[in-house]
N, C-alpha and C positions, 0 to 999 in steps of 0.2 A: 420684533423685527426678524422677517427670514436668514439665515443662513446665506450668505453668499457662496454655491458652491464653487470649489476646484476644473478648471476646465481642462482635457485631455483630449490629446490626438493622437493615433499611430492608425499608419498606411507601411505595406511592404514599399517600401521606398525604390530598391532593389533586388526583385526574387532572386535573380542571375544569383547577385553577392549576396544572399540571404539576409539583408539588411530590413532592420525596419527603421523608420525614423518617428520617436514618441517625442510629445511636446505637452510641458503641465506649467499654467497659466493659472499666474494666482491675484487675484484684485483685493486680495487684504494681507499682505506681503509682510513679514516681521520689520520696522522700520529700521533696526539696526542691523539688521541682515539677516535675511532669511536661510534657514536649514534645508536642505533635502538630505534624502538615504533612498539607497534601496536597500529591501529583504537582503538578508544573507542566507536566509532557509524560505522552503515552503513549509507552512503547516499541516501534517499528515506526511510528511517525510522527513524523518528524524535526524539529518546534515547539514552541517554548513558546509553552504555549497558558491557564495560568495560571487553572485551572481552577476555582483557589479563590476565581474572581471570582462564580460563581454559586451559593456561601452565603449566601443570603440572612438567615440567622438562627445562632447558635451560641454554649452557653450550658455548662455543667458543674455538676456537681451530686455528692456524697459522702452517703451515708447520710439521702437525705433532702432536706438542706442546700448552698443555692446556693453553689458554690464560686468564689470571682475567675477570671476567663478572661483574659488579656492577651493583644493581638495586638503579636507581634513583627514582623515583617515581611509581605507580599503574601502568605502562604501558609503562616506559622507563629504558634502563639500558646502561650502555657505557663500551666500552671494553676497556683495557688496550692498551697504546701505542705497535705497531708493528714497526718490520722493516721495511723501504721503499720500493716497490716493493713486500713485501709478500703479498700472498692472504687470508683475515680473513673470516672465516667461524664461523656461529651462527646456532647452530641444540636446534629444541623443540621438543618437546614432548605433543601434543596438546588433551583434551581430548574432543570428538568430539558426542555429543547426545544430540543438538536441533535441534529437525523437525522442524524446521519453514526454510520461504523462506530467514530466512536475517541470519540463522545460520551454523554450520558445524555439519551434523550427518553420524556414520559410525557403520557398524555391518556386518554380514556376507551375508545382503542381497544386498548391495549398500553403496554407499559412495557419499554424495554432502558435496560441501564446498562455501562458499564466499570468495574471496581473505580474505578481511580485517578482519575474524575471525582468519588468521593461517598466512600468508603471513608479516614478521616483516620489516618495511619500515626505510631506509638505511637514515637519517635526513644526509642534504644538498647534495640528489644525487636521489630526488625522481623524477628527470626528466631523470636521466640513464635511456635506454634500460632494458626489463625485457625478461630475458629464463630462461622458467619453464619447468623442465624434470617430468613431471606426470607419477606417475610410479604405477604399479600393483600389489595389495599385492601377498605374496610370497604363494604358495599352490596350487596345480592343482584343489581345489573347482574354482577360481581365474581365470581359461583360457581362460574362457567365456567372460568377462569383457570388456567392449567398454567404450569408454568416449564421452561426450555428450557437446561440450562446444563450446563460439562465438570466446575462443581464439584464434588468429591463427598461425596454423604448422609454424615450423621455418623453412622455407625452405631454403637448401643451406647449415643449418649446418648437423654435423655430427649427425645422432638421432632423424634427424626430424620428427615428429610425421603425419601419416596418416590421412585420415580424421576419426574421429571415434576412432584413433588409439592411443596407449601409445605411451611416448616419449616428444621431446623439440616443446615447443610453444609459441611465440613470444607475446610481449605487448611493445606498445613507452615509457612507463612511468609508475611508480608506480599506477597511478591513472588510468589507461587503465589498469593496473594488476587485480587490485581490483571490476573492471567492469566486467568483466566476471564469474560469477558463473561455478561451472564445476559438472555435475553428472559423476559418475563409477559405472557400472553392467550391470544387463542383460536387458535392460530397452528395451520396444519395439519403434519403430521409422517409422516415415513415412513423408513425405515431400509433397510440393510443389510450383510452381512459384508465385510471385506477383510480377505485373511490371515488368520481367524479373531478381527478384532478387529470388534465393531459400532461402524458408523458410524448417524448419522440425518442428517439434514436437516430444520430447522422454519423455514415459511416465514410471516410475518407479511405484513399484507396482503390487500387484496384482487387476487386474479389466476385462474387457470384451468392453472395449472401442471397437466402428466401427472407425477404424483408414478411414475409410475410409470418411466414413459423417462425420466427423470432420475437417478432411482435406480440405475438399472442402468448409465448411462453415466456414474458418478459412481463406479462399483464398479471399472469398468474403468481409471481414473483412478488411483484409490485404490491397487489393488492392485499396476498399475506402477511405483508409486513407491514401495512398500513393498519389492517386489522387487528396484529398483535399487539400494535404501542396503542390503537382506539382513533378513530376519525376524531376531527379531522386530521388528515397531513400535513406535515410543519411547514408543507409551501407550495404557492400557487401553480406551480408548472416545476418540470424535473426535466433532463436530457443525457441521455447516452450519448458520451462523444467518443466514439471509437474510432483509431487510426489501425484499418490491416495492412499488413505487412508480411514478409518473409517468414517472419521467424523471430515471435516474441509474444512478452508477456508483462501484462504492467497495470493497475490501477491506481486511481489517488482522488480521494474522494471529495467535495466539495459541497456546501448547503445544498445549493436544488441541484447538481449535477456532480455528472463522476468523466475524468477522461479516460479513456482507457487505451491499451494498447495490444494487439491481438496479431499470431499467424492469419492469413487468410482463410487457411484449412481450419481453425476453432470455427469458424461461422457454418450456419446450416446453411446447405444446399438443396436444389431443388429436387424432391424426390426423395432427399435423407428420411429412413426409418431408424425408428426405438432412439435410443440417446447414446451414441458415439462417446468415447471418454474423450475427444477434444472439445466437443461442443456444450458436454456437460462442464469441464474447467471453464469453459467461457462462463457458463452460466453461474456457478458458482462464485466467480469474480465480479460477475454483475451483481448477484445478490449481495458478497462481500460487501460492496463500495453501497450498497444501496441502504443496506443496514446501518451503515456511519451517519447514514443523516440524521438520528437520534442519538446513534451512539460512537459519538467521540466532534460530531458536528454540536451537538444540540446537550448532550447528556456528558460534559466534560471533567480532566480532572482539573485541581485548585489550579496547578500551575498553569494550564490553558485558557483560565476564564478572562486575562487579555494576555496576547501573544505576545512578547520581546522579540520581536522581529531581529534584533540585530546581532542575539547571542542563543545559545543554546537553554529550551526550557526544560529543564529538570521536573521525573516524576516515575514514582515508583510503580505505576499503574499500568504502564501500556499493556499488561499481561490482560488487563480485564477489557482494554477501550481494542485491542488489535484479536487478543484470542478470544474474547467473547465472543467478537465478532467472526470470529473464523469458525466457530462452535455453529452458531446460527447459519453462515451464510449454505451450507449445503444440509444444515439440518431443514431449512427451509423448502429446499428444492424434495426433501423428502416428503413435508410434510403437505407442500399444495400439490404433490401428485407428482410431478416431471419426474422422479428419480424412486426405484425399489428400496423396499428394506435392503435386502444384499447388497445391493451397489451400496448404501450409504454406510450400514457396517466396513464394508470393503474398504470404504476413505476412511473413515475411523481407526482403522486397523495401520492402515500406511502414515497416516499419521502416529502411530505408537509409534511402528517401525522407523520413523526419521528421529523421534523425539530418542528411544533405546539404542538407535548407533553408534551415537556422538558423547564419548565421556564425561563432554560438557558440562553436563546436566549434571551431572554429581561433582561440578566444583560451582557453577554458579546459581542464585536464584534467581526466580522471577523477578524478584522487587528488584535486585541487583541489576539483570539483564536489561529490565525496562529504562534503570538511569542510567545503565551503559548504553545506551543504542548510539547514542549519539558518535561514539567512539569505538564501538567496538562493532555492535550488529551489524554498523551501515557501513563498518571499513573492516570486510573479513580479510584474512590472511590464510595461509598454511596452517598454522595453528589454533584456527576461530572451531572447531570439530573440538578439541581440546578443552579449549575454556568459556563456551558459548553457550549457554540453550537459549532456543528460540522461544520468543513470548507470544509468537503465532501458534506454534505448533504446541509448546505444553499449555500454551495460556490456554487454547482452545479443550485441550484435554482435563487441566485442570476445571473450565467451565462444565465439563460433562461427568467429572467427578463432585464437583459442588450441587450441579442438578440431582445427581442421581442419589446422594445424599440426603438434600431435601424432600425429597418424591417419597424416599425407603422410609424417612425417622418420620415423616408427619403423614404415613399411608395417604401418599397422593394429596395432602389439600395444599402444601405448598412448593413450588417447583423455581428454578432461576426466573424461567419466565414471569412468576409476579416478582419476584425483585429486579428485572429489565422494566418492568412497566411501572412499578413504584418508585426508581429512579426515575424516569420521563415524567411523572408527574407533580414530580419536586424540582426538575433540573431547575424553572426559571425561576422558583423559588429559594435557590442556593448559588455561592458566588463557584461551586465546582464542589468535585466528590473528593475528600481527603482520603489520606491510605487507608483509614479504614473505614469508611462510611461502608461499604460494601460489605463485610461482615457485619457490621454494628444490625444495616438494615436486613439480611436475610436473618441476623436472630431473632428481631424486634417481628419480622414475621411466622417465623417456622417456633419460635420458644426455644431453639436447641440453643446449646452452650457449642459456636464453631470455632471457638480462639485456637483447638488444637490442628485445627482441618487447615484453618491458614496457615499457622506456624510452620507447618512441614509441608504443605504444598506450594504455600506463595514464599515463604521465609526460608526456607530451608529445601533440601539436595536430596530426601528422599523419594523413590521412585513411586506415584502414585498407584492406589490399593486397585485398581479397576478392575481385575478379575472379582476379587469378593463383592467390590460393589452392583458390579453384571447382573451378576446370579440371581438376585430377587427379580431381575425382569426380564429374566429367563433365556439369558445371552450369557455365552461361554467364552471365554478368551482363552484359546492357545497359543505357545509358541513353538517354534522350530525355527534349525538351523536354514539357511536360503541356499545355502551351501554345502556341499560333503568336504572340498579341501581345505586341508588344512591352512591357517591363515599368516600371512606375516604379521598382520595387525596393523594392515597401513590402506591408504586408499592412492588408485593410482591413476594416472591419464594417459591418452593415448597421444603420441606423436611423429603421424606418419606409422610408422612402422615400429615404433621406438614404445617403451614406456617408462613413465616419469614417477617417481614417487609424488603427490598431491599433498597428502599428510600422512606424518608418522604417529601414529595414538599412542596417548599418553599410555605409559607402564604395559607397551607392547612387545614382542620378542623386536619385531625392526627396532623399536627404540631400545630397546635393550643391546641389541648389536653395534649400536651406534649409527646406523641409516638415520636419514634425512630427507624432509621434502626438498625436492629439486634434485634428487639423488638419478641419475640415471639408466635404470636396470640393463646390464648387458647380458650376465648368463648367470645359470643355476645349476650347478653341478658340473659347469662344463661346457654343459647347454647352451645356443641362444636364446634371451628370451623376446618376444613379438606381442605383439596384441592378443597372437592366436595362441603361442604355444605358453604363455604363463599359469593361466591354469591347470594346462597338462601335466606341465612340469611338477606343480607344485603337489599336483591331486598323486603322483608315485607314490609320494610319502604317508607317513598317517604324526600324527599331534605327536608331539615328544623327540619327533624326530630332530636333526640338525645338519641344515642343508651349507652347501659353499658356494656362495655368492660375490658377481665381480659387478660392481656400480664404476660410472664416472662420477664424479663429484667436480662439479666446474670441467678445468680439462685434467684432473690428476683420477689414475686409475686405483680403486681400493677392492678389495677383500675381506670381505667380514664372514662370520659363522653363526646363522641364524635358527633357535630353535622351535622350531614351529609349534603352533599353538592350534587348540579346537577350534573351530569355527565359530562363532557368537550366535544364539540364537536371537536371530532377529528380524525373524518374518511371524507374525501375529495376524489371527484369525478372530473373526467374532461371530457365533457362531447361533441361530437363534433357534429356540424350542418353536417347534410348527403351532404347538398351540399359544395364543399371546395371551398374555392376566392382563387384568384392567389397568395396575401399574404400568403396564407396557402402550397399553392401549392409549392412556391417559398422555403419556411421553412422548409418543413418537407420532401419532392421528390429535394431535392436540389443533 
């Protein structure tokens, strides 16, 4: 007997109030009373973020007749027993104004949403079938209005939605619901093949994007990464949904599609030559998000193999599913051509330089970082420089310490990339990658003994070997200071005219003096200081010195006596021999 799916409706009810109105209709209703919830998080963004704060309204209704709604907790409520065989319907009223990729925003210029900000999930029936009737707000401003989504037309029923087009659109499960992000308006669109699957691209916004050099360098992207994990591609059609903007930056990746969130100046314009470094980040964040389709959509850890939508899921891995993929996504743009050796060394390098700033790194590990994110990554403070490192930025470095390992000890015949494609071809074979399946499987391929390589890089607070490991392929790492003046050992912001302590670093002469973020810098020596004249000030001096400093703290005025410190070298170079060995050849032209 088929499945009786879930029926779903949402239309911008009111763009003005950024409203949308969703309605989930269920004709096999638990008889004692049925559950709803919504998401408290999205998957691939690691917060609860408690979505179901922006229901403004939510009401249920059977045959007509208003049926009792009870809310149980922050994000659950259960309706009143029905008759057997009636159909119970739940309508909200959602209120819809975050631009970001993991949100729901709507106004009279566009409408995007995520399933799991609006979408209320039917508890013990979230493996039902899902049809969503996406509908067009009411007004001839409105006529214009296309929809942009990987969900797919329901074909066969009554209303089935076109491509592009309003109407009913099909999902296996609540969790394939929630996978599909959806744009509505007048958003521009252009397409094309990779490996024989179509790709598009629809960009919301006003901008000047060359739909065209985009396309094509979006093809080249595409197609290398399909190549690397082996045809076929894990899905029939893919979508760039990009919102430009002022002034941002954002992706969150999704099965067949990624939303993204961009300055308008990231995109290529017409007549743009060579590759701009805003357009190369664009591209790079395209690659990012495009890579998750195997790996962290498809290629998961234990914890993610079904999602607890209502609580935080725990797991020591994000360093390999986030910095993996941050290791690939512009090692890619290297290796299908878009982007020089130099340029890619050059990110490589800046990526040292962000991971060697921040103290962090020598209090916290990866594995640790990765189960903190929930709580600490996604919720930095003043003090997150401190006690933080990033599992994009080392995870990515550690990826290119574990490659270049493998490459050196088994002279070239085994590299990360067959342990990235010897996971893909276990993933549907395994319920997820445990903490260590990932060593276990690069030893079972390379024969090396790596339990020390993880212990201090994934486990442990020492600063990865990369110089030494460079060397055999024929890239040198420098460092130096970025700076001559002497340092307080704090990092600071500008305001107006003013500047603010931002963070004090740990076991720094500022923390030593007793300074504070939030501290307000007045003068040094007597001095004022300004945006412009801090460094001036400070550069008089040389390391050793001890200067006299006047802060506000709140409104109370203090004095402290700080003794300056050398400047930290922490600007890093990679630097490569003109002639390349086959190791290198094999690595980087792979």
């Amino acid at each position: 007997m088929q499945a009786v799916p879930i029926h779903y409706s949402i239309r911008p009810s009111n763009p003005a109030a950024h409203l949308l109105e969703v309605r989930c209709t269920l004709r096999t209703a638990a008889v004692d009373g049925q559950r709803f919830a919504l998401p408290a998080w999205i998957p691939g963004s690691y917060l609860i973020r408690d979505f179901a704060r922006h229901i403004l309204a939510i009401r249920a209704e059977a045959a007509g007749e208003p049926v009792r709604l009870e809310k149980l907790d922050k994000h659950t409520w259960q309706a009143a027993a029905i008759a057997q065989g009636q159909a119970l319907s739940v309508i909200c009223e959602v209120y819809a104004w975050d631009l970001s990729v993991r949100g729901a925003h709507v106004d009279q210029t566009h409408a995007f949403f995520n399933g799991s900000n609006v979408f209320l999930r039917a508890l013990g029936q979230e493996q039902l079938p899902c049809l969503v009737d996406i509908q067009r707000p009411q007004g001839s401003h409105f006529a214009g209005w296309r929809v942009a989504t990987a969900l797919s037309p329901a074909l066969g029923e009554t209303g089935a939605a076109e491509h592009h087009g309003f109407g009913l659109y099909r999902a296996a499960s609540y969790e394939e619901l929630i996978d599909h992000p959806v744009e509505m308006g007048n958003f521009s669109l252009t397409g094309f093949s990779a490996c024989g699957v179509p790709h598009e691209i629809a960009i919301s916004g006003r901008h000047d994007c060359d739909m065209q050099r985009l396309s094509a360098d979006l093809q080249r992207v595409c197609e290398w990464q399909i190549a690397f994990f082996g045809e076929p591609a894990p899905m029939p059609y893919y979508l760039f949904l990009v919102s430009a903007v002022g002034d941002a930056y954002g992706g969150l990746e999704h099965r067949a599609s990624t939303a993204l969130l961009c300055a308008r100046d990231d995109l290529p314009c017409s007549g743009m030559r060579g590759m701009p470094e805003r357009y190369r980040g664009f591209l790079g964040l395209c690659s990012h998000e495009y890579f998750h389709t195997w790996n962290v959509k498809r290629i998961k850890p234990t914890a993610f193999a079904t999602y607890n939508l209502d609580a935080e899921n725990y797991t020591t891995l994000l360093w390999a599913f986030e910095g993996f993929t941050s290791y690939y996504d512009d090692l890619t743009l290297l290796r299908c051509g878009l982007i020089k050796l130099k340029d890619w060394l050059a990110l490589i390098a800046r990526t040292i330089d962000r991971v060697q700033r921040d103290p962090g790194r020598l209090r916290q590990t990866l594995a640790e970082s990765s189960f903190d994110a929930w709580t600490k990554y996604y919720r930095p403070d003043e003090n997150t420089p401190n006690a933080v490192v990033s599992y994009y930025a080392k995870g990515a470095l550690v990826a290119l310490a574990l490659d270049l390992t493998l490459r050196s000890e088994t002279v070239g015949r085994v590299s990360l990339d067959d342990v990235m494609r010897a996971l893909w071809l276990r993933h549907d074979k395994c319920v997820g990658v445990g903490d260590d399946d990932i060593r276990l499987l690069a030893e079972d391929l390379s024969g090396l003994d790596l339990r020390q390589f993880f212990a201090d890089a994934v486990h442990g607070t020492a600063d990865l070997e990369l110089g030494r490991l460079l060397q055999p392929f024929g890239i040198r790492l420098k460092s130096s200071t970025s700076s001559r003046t002497p340092s307080l050992g704090a990092k600071t912001s500008k305001e107006g005219n003013e500047v603010r302590l931002a963070t004090v670093y740990r076991d720094s002469p500022a923390q030593a003096a007793g300074l504070a973020a939030g501290d307000l810098l007045l003068a040094i020596g007597g001095l004022r200081v300004t945006p412009d004249t801090l460094e001036r000030l400070l550069s008089r001096h040389k390391p050793g010195d001890t200067v006299r400093m006047h802060v506000f703290r709140r409104d109370e005025l203090m004095e402290v006596s700080v003794r300056l410190e050398a400047p930290l070298r922490d600007h890093h170079q990679l630097q490569a021999a003109e002639k390349t060995n086959a190791l290198r050849q094999d690595w980087l032209h792979a």
